[in-house]
C-alpha positions in Angstrom: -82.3 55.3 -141.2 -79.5 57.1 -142.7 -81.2 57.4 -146.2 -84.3 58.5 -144.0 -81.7 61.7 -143.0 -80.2 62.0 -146.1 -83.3 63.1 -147.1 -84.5 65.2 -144.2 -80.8 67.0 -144.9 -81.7 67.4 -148.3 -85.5 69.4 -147.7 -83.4 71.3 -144.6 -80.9 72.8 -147.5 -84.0 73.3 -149.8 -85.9 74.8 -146.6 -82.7 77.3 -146.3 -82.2 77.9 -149.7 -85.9 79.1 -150.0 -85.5 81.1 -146.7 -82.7 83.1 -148.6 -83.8 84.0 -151.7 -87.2 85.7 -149.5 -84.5 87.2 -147.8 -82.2 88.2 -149.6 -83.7 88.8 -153.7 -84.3 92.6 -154.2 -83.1 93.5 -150.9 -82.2 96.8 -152.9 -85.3 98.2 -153.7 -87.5 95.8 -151.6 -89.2 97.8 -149.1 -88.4 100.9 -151.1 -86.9 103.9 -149.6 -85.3 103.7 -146.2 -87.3 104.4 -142.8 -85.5 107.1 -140.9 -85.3 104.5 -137.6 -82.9 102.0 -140.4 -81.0 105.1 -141.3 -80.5 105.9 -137.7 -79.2 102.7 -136.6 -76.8 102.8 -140.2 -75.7 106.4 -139.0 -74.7 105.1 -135.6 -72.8 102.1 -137.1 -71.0 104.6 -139.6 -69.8 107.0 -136.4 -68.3 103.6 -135.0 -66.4 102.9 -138.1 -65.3 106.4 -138.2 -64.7 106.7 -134.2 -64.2 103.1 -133.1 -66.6 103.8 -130.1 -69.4 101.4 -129.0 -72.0 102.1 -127.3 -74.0 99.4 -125.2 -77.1 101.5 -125.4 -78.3 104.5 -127.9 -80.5 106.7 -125.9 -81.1 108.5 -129.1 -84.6 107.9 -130.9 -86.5 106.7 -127.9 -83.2 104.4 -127.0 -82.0 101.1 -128.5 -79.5 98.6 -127.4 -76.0 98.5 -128.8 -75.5 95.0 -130.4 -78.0 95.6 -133.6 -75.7 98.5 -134.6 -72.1 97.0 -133.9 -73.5 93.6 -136.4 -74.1 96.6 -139.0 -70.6 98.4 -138.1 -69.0 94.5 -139.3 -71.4 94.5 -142.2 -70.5 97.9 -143.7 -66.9 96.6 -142.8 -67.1 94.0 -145.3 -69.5 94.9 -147.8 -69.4 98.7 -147.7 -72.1 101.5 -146.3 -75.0 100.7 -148.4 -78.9 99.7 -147.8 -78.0 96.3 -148.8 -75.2 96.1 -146.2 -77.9 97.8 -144.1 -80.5 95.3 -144.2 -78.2 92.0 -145.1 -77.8 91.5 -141.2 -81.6 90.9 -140.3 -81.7 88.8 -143.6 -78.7 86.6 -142.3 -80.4 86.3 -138.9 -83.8 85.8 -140.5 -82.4 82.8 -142.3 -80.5 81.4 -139.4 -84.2 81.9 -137.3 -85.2 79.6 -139.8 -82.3 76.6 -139.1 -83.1 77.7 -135.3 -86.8 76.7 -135.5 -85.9 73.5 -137.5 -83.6 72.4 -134.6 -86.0 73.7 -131.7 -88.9 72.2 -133.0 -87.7 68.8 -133.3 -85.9 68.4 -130.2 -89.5 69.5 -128.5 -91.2 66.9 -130.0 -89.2 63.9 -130.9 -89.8 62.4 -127.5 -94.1 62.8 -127.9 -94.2 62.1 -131.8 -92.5 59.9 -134.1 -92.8 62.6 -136.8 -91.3 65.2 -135.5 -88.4 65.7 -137.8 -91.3 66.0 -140.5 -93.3 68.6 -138.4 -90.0 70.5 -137.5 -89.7 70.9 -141.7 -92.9 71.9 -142.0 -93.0 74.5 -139.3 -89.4 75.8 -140.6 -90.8 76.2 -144.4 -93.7 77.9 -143.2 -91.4 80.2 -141.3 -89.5 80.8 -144.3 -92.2 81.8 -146.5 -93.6 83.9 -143.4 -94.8 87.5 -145.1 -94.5 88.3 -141.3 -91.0 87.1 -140.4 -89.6 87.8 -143.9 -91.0 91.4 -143.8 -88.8 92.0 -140.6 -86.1 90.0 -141.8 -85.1 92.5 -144.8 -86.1 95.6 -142.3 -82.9 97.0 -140.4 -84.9 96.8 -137.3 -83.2 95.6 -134.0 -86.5 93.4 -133.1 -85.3 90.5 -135.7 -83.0 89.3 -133.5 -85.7 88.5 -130.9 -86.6 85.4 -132.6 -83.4 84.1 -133.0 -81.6 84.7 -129.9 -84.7 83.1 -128.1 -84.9 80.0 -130.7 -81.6 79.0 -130.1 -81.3 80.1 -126.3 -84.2 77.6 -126.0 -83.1 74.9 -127.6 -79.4 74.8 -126.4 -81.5 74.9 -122.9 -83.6 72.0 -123.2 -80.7 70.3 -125.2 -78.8 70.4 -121.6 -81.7 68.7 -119.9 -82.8 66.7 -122.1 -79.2 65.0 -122.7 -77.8 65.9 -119.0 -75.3 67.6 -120.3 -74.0 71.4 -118.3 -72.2 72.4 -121.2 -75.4 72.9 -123.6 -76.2 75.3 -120.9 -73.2 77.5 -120.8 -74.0 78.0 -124.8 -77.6 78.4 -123.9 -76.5 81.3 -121.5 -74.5 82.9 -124.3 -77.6 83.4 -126.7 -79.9 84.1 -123.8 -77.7 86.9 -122.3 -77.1 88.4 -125.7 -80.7 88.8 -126.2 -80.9 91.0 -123.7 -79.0 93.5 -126.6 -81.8 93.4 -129.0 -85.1 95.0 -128.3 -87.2 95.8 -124.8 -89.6 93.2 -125.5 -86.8 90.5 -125.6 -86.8 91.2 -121.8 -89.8 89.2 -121.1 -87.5 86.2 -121.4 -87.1 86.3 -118.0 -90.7 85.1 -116.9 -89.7 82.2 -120.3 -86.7 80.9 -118.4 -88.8 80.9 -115.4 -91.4 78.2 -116.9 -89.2 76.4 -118.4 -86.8 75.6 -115.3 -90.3 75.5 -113.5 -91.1 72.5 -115.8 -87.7 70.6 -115.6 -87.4 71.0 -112.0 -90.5 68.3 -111.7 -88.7 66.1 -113.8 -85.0 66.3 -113.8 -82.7 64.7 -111.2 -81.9 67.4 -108.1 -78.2 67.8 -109.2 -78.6 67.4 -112.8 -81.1 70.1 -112.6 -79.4 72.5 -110.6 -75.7 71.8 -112.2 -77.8 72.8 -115.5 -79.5 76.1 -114.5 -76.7 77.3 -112.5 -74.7 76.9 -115.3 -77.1 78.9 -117.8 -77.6 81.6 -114.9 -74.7 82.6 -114.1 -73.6 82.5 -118.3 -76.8 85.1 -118.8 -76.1 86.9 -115.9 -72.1 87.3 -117.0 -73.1 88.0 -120.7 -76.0 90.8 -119.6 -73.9 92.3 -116.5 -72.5 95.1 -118.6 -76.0 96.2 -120.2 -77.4 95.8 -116.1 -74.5 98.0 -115.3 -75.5 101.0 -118.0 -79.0 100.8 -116.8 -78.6 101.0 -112.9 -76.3 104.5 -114.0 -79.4 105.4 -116.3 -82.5 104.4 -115.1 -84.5 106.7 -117.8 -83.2 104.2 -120.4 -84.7 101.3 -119.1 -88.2 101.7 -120.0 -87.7 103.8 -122.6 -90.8 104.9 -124.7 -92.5 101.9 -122.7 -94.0 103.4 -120.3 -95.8 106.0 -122.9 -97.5 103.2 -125.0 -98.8 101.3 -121.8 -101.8 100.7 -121.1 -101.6 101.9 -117.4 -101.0 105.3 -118.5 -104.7 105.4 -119.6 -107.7 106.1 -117.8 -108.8 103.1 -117.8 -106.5 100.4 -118.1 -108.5 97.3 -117.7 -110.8 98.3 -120.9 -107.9 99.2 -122.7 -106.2 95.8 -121.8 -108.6 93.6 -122.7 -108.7 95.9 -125.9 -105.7 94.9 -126.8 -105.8 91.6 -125.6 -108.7 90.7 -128.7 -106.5 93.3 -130.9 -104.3 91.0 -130.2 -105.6 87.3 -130.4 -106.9 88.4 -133.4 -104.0 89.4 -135.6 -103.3 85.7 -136.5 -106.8 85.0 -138.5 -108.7 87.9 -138.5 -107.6 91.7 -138.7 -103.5 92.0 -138.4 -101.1 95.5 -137.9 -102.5 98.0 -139.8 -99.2 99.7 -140.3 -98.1 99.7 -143.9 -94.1 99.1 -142.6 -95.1 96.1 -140.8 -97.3 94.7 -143.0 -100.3 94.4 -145.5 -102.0 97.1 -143.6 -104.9 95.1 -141.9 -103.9 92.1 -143.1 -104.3 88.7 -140.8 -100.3 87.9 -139.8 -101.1 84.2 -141.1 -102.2 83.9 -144.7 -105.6 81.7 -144.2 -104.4 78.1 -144.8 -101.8 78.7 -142.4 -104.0 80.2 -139.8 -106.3 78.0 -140.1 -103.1 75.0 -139.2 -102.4 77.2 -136.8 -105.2 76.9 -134.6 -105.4 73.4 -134.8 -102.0 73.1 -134.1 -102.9 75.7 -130.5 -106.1 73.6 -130.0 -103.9 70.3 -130.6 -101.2 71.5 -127.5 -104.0 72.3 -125.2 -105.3 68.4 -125.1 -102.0 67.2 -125.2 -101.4 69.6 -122.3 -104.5 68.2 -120.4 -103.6 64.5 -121.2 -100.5 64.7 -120.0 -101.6 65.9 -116.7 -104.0 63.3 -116.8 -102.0 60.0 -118.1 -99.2 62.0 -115.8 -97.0 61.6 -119.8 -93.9 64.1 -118.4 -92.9 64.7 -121.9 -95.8 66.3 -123.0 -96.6 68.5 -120.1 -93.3 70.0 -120.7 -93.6 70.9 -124.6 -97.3 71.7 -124.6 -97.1 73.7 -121.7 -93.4 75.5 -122.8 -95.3 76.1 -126.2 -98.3 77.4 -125.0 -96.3 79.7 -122.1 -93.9 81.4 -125.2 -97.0 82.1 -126.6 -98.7 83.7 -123.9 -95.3 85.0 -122.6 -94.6 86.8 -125.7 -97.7 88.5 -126.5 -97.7 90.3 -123.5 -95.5 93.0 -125.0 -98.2 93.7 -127.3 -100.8 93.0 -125.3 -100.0 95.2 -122.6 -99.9 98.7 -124.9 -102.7 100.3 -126.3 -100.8 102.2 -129.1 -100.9 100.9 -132.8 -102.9 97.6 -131.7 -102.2 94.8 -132.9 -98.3 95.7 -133.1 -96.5 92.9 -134.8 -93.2 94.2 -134.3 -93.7 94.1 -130.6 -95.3 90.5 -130.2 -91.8 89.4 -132.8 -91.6 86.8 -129.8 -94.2 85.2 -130.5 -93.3 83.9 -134.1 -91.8 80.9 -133.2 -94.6 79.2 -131.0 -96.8 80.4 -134.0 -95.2 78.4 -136.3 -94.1 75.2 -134.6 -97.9 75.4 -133.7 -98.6 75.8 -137.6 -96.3 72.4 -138.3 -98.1 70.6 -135.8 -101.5 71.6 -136.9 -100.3 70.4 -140.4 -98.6 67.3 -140.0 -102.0 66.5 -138.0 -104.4 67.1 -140.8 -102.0 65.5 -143.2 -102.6 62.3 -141.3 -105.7 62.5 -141.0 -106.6 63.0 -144.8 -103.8 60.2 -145.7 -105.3 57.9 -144.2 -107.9 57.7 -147.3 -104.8 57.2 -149.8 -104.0 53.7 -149.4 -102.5 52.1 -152.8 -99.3 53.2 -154.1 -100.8 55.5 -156.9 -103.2 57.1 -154.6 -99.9 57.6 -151.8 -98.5 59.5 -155.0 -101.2 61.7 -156.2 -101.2 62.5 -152.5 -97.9 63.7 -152.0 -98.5 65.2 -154.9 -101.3 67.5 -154.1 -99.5 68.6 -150.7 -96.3 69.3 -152.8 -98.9 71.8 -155.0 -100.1 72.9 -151.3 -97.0 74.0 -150.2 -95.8 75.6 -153.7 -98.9 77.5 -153.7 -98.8 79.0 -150.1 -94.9 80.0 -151.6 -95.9 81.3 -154.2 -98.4 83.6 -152.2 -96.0 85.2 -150.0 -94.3 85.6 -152.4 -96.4 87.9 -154.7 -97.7 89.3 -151.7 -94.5 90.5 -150.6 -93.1 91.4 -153.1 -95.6 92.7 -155.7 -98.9 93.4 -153.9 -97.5 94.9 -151.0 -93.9 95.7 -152.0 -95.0 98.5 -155.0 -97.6 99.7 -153.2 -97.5 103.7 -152.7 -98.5 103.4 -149.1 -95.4 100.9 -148.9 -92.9 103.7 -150.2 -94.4 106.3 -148.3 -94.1 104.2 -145.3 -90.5 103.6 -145.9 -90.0 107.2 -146.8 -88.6 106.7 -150.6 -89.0 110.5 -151.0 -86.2 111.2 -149.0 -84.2 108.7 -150.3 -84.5 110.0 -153.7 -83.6 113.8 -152.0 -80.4 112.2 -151.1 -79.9 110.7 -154.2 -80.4 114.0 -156.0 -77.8 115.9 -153.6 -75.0 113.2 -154.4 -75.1 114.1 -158.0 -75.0 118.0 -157.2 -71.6 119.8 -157.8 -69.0 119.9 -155.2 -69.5 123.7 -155.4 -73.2 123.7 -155.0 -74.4 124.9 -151.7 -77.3 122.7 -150.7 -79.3 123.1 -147.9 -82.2 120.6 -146.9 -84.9 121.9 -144.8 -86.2 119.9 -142.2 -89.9 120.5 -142.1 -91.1 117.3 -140.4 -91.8 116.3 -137.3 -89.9 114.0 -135.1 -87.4 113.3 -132.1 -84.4 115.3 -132.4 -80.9 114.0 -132.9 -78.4 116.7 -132.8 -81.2 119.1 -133.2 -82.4 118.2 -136.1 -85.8 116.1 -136.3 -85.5 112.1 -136.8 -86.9 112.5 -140.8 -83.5 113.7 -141.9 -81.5 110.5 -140.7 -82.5 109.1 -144.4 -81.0 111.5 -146.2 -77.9 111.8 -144.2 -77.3 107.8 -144.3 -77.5 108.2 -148.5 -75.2 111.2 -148.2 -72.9 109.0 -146.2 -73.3 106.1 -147.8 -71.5 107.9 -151.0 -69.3 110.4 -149.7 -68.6 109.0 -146.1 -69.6 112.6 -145.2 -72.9 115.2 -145.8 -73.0 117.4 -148.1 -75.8 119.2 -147.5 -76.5 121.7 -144.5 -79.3 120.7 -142.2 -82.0 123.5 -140.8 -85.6 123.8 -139.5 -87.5 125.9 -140.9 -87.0 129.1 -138.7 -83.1 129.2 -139.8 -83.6 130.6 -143.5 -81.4 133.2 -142.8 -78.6 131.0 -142.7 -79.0 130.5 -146.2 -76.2 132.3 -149.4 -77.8 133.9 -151.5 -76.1 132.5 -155.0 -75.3 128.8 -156.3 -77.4 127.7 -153.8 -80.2 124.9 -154.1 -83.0 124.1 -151.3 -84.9 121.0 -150.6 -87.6 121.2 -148.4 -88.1 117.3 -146.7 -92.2 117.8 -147.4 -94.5 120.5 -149.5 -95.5 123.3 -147.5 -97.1 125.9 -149.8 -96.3 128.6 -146.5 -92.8 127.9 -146.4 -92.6 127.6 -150.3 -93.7 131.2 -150.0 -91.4 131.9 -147.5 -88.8 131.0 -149.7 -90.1 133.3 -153.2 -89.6 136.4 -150.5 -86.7 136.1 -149.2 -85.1 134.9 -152.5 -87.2 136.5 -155.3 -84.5 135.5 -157.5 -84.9 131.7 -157.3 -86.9 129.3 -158.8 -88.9 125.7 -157.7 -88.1 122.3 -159.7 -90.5 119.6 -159.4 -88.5 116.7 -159.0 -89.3 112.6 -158.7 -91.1 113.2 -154.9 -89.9 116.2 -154.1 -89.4 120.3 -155.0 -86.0 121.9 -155.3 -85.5 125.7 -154.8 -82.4 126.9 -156.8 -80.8 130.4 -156.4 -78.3 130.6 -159.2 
């Protein structure tokens, strides 16, 4: 037994190791550019290292919660102001997500299958190799910390009533009440929570039971209080830019539900988020072999759910029917918008039933085929050819990720690369220079000035500590010297680049890498 978990130690590490180097190789230039929603959250956490203020919610940019931002604030503490220090924190949690699943997974199924320290592998290396989770992972995006906040709030939970013991439920309350500081759809945890004590309540002891969920209730409740607080002052914050993608804002919400409902059950295998920033535009969220374990490992849970209502097996009514509710649970965010359908980022909740599903699935069809390898020879070539399996579905994501979908043009116009090379091109300028960027682009407004320009500020910052440049729209041209002065435009606009030749006949236009520059010497 204990060279059995020597071993199982050993793959874990690899497991890890793998799940870092997805995360964290490249993290530089891979996505390219930097989305003015990453630069915003960076620009936030800069103000806090320059104020010391915290904020438990933003209500700039549509409104995010606070605890995304003060994770960057320590990571630009230690490592600097940089996209790297930006985008390290999802990779860190990504990986940990990873170790989460690992532990979850097992402690699900050890009681209903003797192989479930082999299945919890499985479903953690597929997780780690996950195009889908790795792509959020290296985004600086608040919604990666869905994942691993419910993970490990999930496992500490049924560690407590699994093993009787309260105190795995105070820790459970921790990560479950910090969730609550991530992203809007973490908030359908609540109906999660609900299931799950549901579940236990039929087959825990009274006082065990309610010793446990008091314990984890009143933990949440303490932990969430001051974000419940902020949002009974500000009631506009609560839903946020919700309410504007639901699908009861439309004129007919039941077509557009069950519109989004197939959008959505259809991601997995068929036709995934068509947003270049989430993904291979169009691309199924599973690569094939892994879709394909996936519904088998879905189809797999069902029966065991319905046999264990029928043999009356406790054990497996709980995890089949736990799995199967995160599932459904956490596709409802997605499901119930009709706006950018499917939307991976808003279904993020859903990745770990998906892949614990996918292990299942797996380890099933492994068994199934092994049982035609009998000798010693033919046990080899076998775990052989599933080694090659699992190399090759790594070595998929990994071009995919990084080469087919990583250098793509849409991919660095959908991370805005032009106007990271804008501020690139105004940190070399002369101290003297007056530089003006003109903010022709659409967006919510921040200080007055539309969301676009957050890119260019963070690379100004991430220099100088301060910007440089001088922000306007496009009706403020007359704010402008008239000597040693150079213009950037955020996008082409032949009208304002004519704009521009009248007022200063004297200057000229560069073409630059992505962008034009206007210099009046």
């Amino acid at each position: 037994m204990a060279v059995k978990n020597k071993k199982i130690i050993i793959f874990l590490l690899i497991i890890l190791a793998i799940a870092t180097f997805f995360r964290f190789w490249s993290l530089g230039s891979v996505p390219p550019g930097l989305y003015p929603d990453e630069a915003m959250n960076g620009n936030d956490a800069i103000t806090s290292l320059e104020t010391g203020n915290y904020e438990l919610f933003y209500p700039e940019n549509n409104g995010r919660e606070g605890l995304f931002v003060w994770l960057l604030f320590l990571s630009f503490k230690v490592l600097g102001v940089s996209i790297v220090a930006l985008r390290a924190v999802p990779a860190v949690f990504g990986v940990l997500t990873v170790l989460g699943l690992y532990f979850l997974t097992k402690i699900l199924l050890e009681k209903i299958d003797r192989d479930a320290k082999f299945i919890a592998l499985l479903s953690s290396l597929l997780l780690a190799v996950s195009f889908w989770h790795v792509n959020f992972s290296r985004i600086g995006f608040r919604a990666i910390l869905v994942p691993f906040f419910l993970v490990f709030g999930f496992y500490f939970l049924n560690k407590a009533f699994m093993e009787k013991k309260w105190a795995f439920s105070v820790v459970s309350g921790i990560f479950l009440g910090l969730g609550f500081y991530t992203y809007i759809s973490y908030r359908f945890v609540i109906f999660l929570f609900l299931l799950n004590v549901i579940v236990w309540w039929f087959f825990s002891k009274r006082k065990q039971f309610i010793k446990i969920t008091a314990f984890c209730i009143i933990i949440t409740f303490i932990v969430a209080l001051p974000l419940g607080i902020y949002f009974l002052k500000n009631p506009q914050d609560f839903f946020g830019r919700a309410s504007g993608v639901s699908v009861f804002s439309q004129e007919n919400p039941v077509y557009e539900l069950g519109k989004s409902l197939i959008f959505h059950l259809g991601m997995f295998n068929i036709y995934g988020d068509a947003n270049w920033r989430h993904n291979f535009a169009g691309s199924p969220q599973l690569l094939w072999p892994v879709g394909i374990l996936f519904l088998v490992g879905f189809v797999i849970s069902v029966k065991n759910l319905i046999k264990g209502i029928k043999e009356k097996d406790n054990q497996k009514k709980i995890t089949s029917g736990l799995l199967l509710g995160w599932f459904s649970i956490f596709l409802l965010p997605g499901v119930l918008t009709y706006e950018g359908i499917p939307h991976s980022l808003r279904v993020i909740g859903v990745i770990p039933p998906v892949y614990i599903f996918s292990g299942i699935g797996g380890f099933w069809i492994t068994n199934l085929i092994r049982k035609f390898f009998k000798s010693k020879k033919q046990i080899i070539f076998f775990s052989v050819l599933i080694a090659i399996f699992l190399l090759t579905i790594t070595f998929s994501q990994f071009t995919k990720y990084f080469y087919l979908w990583g250098k793509t043009e849409e991919t660095e116009g959908a991370f805005s690369k032009n106007y990271v090379k804008i501020g690139k091109y105004i940190n070399i300028l002369p101290s003297d220079k007056n530089i003006y960027v003109v903010v022709n682009q659409s967006g919510v407004l921040v200080e007055n000035i539309p969301m676009p320009a957050q890119t260019i500020q963070f690379i100004e910052k991430a220099e100088y500590g301060k910007t440089k440049a001088i922000y306007l729209l496009p009706d403020r041209l007359n704010e402008i010297k008239e000597e040693n002065s150079a213009i950037i435009p955020m996008g082409k606009d032949n009208s304002l680049f004519l704009e521009l030749y009248n007022k200063f006949p004297e200057g000229n236009f560069q073409k630059k890498d992505y962008f034009w520059v206007f210099n009046i010497e």
